[in-house]
C-alpha positions as CSV (number, residue, x, y, z in Angstrom):
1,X,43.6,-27.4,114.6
2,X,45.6,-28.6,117.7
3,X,43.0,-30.9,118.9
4,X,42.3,-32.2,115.3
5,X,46.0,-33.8,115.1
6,X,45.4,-35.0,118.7
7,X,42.7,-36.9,116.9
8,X,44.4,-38.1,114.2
9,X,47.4,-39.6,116.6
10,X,44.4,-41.2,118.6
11,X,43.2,-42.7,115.3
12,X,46.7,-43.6,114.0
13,X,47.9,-45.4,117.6
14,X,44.3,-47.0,117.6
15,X,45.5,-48.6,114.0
16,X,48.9,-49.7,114.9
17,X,47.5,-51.2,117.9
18,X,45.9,-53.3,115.9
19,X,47.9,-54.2,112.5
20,X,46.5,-57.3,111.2
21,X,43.1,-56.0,111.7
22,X,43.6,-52.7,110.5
23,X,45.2,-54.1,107.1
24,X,42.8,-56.9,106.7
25,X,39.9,-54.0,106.6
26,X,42.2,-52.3,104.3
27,X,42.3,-54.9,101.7
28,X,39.0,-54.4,100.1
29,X,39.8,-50.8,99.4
30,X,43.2,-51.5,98.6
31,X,42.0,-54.2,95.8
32,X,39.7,-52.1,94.4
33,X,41.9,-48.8,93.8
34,X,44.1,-50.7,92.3
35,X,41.9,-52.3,89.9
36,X,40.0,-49.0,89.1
37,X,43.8,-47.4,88.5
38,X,44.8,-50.6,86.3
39,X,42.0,-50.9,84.5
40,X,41.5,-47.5,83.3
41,X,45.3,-47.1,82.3
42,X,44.7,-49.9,80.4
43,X,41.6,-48.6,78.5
44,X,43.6,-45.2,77.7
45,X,46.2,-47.0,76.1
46,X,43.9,-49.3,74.0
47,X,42.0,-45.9,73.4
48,X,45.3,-44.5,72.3
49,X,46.4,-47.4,69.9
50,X,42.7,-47.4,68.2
51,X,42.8,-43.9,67.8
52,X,46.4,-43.8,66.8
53,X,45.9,-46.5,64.2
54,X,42.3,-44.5,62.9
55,X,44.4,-41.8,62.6
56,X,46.6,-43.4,60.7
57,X,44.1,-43.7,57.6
58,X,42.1,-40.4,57.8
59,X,44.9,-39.0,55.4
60,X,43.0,-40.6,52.0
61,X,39.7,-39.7,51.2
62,X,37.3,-40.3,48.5
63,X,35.5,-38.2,45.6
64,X,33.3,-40.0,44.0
65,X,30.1,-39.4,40.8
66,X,27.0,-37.6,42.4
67,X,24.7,-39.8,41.3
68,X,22.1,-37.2,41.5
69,X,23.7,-35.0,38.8
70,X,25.0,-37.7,36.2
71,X,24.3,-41.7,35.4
72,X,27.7,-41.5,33.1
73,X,30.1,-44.1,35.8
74,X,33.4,-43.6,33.9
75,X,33.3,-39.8,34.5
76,X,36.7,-39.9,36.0
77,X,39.4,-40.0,33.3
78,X,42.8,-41.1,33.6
79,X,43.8,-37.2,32.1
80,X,42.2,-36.0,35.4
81,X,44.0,-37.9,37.7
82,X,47.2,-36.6,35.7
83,X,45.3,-32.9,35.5
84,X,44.7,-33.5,39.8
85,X,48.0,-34.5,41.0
86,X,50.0,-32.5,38.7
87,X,47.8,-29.2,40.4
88,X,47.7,-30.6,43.9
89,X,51.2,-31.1,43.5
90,X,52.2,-27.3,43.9
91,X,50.0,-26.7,47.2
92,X,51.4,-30.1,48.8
93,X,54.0,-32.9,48.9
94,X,54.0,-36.2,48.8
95,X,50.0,-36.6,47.4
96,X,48.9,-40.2,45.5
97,X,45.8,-40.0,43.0
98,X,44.7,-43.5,42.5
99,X,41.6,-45.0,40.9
100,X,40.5,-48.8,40.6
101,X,38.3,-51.0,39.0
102,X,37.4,-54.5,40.0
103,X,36.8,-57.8,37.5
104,X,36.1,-61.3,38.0
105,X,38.7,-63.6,36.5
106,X,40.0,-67.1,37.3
107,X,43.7,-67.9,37.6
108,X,45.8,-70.5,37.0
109,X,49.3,-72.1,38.3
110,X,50.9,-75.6,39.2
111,X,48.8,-75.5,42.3
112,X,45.6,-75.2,40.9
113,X,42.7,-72.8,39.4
114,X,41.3,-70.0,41.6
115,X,38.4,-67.3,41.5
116,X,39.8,-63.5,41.8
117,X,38.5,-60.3,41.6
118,X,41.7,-58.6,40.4
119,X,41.9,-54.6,41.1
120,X,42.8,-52.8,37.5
121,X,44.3,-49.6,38.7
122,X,47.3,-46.9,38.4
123,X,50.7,-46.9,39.7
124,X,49.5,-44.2,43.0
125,X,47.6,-47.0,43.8
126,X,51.0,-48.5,46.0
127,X,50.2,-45.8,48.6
128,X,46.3,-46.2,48.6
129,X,44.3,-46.1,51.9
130,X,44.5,-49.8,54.0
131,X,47.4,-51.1,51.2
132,X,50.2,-52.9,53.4
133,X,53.7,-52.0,51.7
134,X,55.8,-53.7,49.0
135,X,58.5,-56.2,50.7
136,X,59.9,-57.9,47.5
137,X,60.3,-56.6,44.1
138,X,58.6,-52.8,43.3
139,X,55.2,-51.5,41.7
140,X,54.8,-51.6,38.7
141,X,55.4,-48.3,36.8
142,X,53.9,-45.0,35.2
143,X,55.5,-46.8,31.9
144,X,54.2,-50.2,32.5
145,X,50.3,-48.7,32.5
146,X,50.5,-46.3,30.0
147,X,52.3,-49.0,27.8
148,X,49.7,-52.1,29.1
149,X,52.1,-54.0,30.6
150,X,51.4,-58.0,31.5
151,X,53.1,-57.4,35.1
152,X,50.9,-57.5,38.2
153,X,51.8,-57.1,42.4
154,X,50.3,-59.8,44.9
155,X,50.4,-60.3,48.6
156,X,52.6,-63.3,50.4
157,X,49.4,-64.9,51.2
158,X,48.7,-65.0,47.1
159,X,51.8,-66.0,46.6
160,X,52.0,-69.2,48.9
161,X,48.6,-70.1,47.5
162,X,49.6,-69.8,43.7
163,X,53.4,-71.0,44.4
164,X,53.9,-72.4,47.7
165,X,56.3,-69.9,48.5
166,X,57.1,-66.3,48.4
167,X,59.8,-65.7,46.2
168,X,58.0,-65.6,43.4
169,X,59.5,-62.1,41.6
170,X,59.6,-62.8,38.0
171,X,57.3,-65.7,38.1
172,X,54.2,-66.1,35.8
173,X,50.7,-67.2,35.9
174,X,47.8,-67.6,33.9
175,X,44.6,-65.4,33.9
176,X,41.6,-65.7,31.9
177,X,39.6,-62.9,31.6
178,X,36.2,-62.3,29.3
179,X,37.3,-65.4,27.2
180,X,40.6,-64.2,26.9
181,X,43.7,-65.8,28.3
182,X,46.9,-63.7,29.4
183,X,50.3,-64.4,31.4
184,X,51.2,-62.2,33.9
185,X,54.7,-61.4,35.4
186,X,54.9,-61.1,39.5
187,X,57.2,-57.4,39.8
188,X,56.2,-57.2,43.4
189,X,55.1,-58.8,46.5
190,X,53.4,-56.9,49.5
191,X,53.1,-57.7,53.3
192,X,50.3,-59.9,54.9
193,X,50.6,-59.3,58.8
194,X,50.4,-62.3,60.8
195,X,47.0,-61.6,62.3
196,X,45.6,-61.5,58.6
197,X,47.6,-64.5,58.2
198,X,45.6,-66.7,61.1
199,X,42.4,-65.1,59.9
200,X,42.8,-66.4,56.7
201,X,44.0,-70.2,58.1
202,X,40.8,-69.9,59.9
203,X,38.5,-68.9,57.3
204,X,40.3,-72.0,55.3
205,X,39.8,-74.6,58.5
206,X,35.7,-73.7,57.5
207,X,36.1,-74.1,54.4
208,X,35.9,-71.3,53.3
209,X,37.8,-69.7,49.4
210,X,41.2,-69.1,49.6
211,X,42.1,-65.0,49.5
212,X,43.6,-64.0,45.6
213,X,45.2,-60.6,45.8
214,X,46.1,-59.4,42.4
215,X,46.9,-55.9,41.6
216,X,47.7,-54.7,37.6
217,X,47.5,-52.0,35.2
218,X,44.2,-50.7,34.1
219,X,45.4,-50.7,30.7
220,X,45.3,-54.3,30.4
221,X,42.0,-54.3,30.3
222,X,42.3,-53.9,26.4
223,X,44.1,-56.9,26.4
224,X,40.8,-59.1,27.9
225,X,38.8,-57.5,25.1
226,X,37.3,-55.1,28.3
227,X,38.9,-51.5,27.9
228,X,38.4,-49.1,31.3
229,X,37.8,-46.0,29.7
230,X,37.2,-44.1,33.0
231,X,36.4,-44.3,36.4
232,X,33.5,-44.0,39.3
233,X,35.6,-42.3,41.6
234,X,39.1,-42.2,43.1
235,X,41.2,-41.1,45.9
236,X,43.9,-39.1,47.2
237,X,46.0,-39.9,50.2
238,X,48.3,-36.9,51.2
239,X,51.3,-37.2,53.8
240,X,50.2,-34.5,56.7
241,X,46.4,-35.6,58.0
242,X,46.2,-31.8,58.8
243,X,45.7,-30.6,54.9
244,X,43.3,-33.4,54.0
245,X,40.1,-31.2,54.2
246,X,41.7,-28.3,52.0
247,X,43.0,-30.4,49.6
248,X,39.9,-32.6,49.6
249,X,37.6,-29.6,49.1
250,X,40.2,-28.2,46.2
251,X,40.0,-31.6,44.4
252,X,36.2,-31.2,44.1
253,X,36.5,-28.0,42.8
254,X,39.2,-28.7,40.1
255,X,37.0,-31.7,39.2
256,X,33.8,-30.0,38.6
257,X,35.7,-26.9,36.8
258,X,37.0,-29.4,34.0
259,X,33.6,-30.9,33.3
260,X,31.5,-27.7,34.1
261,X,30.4,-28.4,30.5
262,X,28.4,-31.5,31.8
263,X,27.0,-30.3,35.1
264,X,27.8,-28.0,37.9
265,X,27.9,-30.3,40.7
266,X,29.1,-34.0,39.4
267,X,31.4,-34.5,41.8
268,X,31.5,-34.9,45.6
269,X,33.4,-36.0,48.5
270,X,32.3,-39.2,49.8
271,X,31.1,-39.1,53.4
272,X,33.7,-40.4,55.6
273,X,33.2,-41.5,59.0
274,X,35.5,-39.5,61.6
275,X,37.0,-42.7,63.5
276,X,38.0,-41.0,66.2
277,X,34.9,-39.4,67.0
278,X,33.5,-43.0,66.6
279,X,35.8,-45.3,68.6
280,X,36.7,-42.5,71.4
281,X,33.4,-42.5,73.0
282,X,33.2,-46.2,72.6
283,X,36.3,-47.1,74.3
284,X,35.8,-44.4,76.9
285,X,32.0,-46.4,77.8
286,X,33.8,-49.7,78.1
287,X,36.7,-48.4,80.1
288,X,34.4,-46.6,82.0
289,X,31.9,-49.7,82.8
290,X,34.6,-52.1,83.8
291,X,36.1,-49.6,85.8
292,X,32.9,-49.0,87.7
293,X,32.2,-52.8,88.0
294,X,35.8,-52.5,89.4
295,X,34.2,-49.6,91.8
296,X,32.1,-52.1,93.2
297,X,34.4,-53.6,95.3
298,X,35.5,-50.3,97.0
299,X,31.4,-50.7,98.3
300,X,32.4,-53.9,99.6
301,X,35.5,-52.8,101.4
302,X,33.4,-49.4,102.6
303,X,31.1,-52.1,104.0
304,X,34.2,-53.7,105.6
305,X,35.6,-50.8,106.7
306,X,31.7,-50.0,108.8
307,X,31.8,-53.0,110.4
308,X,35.6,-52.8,112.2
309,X,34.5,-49.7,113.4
310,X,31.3,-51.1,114.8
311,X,33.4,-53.7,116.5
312,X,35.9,-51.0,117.7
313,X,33.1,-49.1,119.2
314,X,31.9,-51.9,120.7
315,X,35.5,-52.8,122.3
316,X,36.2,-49.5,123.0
317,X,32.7,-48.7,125.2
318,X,34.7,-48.1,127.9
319,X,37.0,-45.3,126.7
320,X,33.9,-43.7,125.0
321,X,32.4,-43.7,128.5
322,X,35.1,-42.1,130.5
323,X,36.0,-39.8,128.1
324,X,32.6,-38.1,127.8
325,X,32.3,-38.8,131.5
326,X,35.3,-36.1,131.4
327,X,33.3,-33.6,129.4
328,X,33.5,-34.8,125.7
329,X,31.4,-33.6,123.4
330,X,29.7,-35.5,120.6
331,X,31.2,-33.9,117.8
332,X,34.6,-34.7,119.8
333,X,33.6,-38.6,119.5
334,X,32.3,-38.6,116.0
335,X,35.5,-36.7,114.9
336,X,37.5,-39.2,115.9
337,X,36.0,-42.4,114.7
338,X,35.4,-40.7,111.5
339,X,39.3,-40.1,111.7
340,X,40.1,-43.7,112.2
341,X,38.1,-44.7,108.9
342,X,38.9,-41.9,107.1
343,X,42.8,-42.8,107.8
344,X,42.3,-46.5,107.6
345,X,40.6,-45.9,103.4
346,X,43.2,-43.5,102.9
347,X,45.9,-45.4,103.5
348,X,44.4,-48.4,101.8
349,X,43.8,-45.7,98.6
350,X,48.0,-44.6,98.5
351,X,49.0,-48.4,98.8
352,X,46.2,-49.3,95.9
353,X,47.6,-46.2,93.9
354,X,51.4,-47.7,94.2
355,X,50.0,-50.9,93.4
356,X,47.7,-50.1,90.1
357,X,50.8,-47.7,88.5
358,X,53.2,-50.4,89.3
359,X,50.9,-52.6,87.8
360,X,50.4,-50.5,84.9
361,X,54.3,-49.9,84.0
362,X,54.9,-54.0,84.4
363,X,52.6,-54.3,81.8
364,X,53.6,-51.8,79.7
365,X,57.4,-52.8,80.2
366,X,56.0,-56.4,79.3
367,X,53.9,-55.9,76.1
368,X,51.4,-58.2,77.3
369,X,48.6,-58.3,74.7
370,X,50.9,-55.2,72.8
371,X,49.5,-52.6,75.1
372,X,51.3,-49.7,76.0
373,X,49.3,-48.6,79.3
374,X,49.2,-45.3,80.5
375,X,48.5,-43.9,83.8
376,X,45.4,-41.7,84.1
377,X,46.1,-38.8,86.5
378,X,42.1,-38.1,86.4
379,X,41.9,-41.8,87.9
380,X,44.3,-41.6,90.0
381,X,42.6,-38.4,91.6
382,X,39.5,-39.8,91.7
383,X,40.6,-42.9,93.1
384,X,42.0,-40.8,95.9
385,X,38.8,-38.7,96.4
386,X,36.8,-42.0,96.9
387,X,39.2,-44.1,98.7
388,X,38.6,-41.1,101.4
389,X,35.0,-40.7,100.9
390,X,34.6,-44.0,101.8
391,X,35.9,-44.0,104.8
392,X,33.9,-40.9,105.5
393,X,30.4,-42.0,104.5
394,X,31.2,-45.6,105.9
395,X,32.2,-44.3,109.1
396,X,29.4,-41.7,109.9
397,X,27.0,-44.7,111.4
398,X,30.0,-46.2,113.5
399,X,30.9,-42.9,114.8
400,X,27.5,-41.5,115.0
401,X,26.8,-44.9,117.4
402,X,29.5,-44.3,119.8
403,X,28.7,-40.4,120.1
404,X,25.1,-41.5,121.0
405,X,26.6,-43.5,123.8
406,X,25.5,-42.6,127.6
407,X,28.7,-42.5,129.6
408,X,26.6,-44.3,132.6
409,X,25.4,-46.9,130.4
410,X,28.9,-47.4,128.9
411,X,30.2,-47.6,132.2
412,X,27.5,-49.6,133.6
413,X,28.2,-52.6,130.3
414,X,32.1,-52.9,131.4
């Protein structure tokens, strides 16, 4: 062990001997940890914020008419979306039971006529799966469906289209519907995030429709000569993700009880894709690929790194000469060289390290692009590991080459 740290001082006053040299071969490694650090702190945060935000909407799912066991699409009656919730209710808190139908209407305002496929739904529908929330005015009531009230929600987009602005609470509009022509009353407005709102300036810049939102009550249907008398499906969005499978599987069965009479099986829950089993893999291949494509240039500064050392044995013939003149063995020599790389990647590794979770926290502390990156300790281990076996693997020719020297023909070519 003595003789090991004799090597590794020979190695480390070899480097210092020769800074500029030493650094400049450390460089390629040092560039490459710290990409492979950055980058994949990077991809775990974006991994975390997709996931986070799949998350997010895994709390509503869907039951919908088997088609297999009934044709009848208006199975789903506004008395058992009462029956549901009302039963749901006791086992969990905070639970929605929503269920929609679309139309084709045009409407009209100051601005002009547009197409719109209006959603006819309940009052749960507010806190429906992918529905931004309601920054002006309120939903409109239990009371205004069950009553048919002429009131209706939009989004701010809708609402700079119809009116040119947003404060439109209280303001009218005209809808015709199946021949039949009706006024509406705005009671609420909801949120359109920014990036929806470039998307949709886009969309208009290729000329593309504008994007009518319109939300009402069911019950107006009757109005527009078009009564909903029942459903294809609906949906429940609970608060806690964690009881959406019970409560799922408990909806279906309270659904085919009450209309047992008309089949055993007529209702199901829809398939639903588990988005984090989907994006997960995907984000981990692309981190994964750009990190090794990152990798690559730790190759490069292994290849580096082998040719200093085949200069250095070539400089240092001399000493290689004399000292196994003096009785040292090969593995003495090929210990030592292998030391000098091993030290030189090793250092370059720890200074890439610093460098990629520096990089990562100025980013993070930044926002730039809104990611929050976070530093892999598996990378960082890794990046360690390699950084080392580099120098290792890249050294093993160079070291190999001096060992192989005869001390009389070293002596004989100074």
């Amino acid at each position: 062990m003595e003789q090991f740290f004799e090597y590794v001082k020979m190695a480390l006053d070899n480097i210092m001997a020769n800074k500029g040299r030493s650094f400049l071969t450390m460089l390629g490694i040092i560039i490459g940890i710290t990409s492979v650090v950055t980058i994949v702190s990077i991809g775990n945060g974006l991994k975390a914020d997709v996931l986070d935000a799949a998350n997010d909407q895994n709390n509503t799912f869907t039951i919908q008419i088997n088609p297999e066991e009934t044709t009848d699409t208006e199975l789903v009656k506004t008395e058992d979306l009462s029956f549901l919730k009302d039963t749901l209710a006791d086992s969990i808190s905070s639970i929605y039971v929503s269920a929609y139908s679309n139309s084709n209407c045009k409407v009209s305002t100051r601005k002009g006529s547009y197409d719109c496929a209006p959603v006819l739904t309940t009052q749960d529908y507010e806190n429906a799966q992918y529905t931004s929330p309601v920054i002006l005015g309120k939903y409109f009531t239990e009371n205004d469906v069950l009553s048919g009230m002429p009131v209706c929600v939009i989004d701010e987009l809708t609402a700079l289209y119809l009116f040119g602005n947003t404060d439109v609470i209280g303001m009218n509009f005209e809808m015709a519907l199946n021949n039949s022509i009706q006024y509406l009353t705005i009671v609420g407005v909801r949120e359109t995030s920014e990036e929806f709102l470039e998307a949709e300036k886009q969309y208009l810049a290729m000329g593309m429709d504008e994007s009518i939102s319109i939300e009402m009550p069911y019950t107006l249907s009757q109005v527009f000569g078009e009564p909903i008398d029942g459903f294809s499906s609906l949906s429940i969005t609970v608060k806690d993700q964690e009881h959406a499978a019970r409560i799922s599987q408990l909806a279906v069965n309270i659904l085919n009880s009450r209309h047992q009479s008309q089949g055993d099986n007529l209702f199901m829950k829809q398939r639903s894709i588990d988005l984090t089993d989907m994006f997960g893999p995907i984000m981990d291949g692309v981190t994964a690929f750009v990190a090794l494509v990152a990798a690559i240039s730790l190759v490069v500064g292994g290849i580096g790194v082998m040719n200093i050392m085949l200069v250095s044995v070539t400089e240092r013939t001399r000493e290689i000469g004399i000292r196994k003149a003096l009785g040292a063995r090969t593995g003495s020599i090929i210990t030592q060289f292998l030391c000098e790389s091993a030290i030189i990647t090793g250092l370059g590794g720890i200074i890439g390290i610093l460098l990629g979770a520096g990089l990562t926290a100025l980013i993070t502390a930044l926002g730039i692009g809104g990611i929050k990156a976070s530093l892999s300790l598996p990378a960082v281990i890794v990046a360690t590991l390699f950084s080392c076996s580099v120098g290792i693997i890249f050294g093993i020719y160079p070291a190999k080459k001096a060992a192989a020297l005869s001390p009389i023909e070293a002596l004989r070519r100074m």
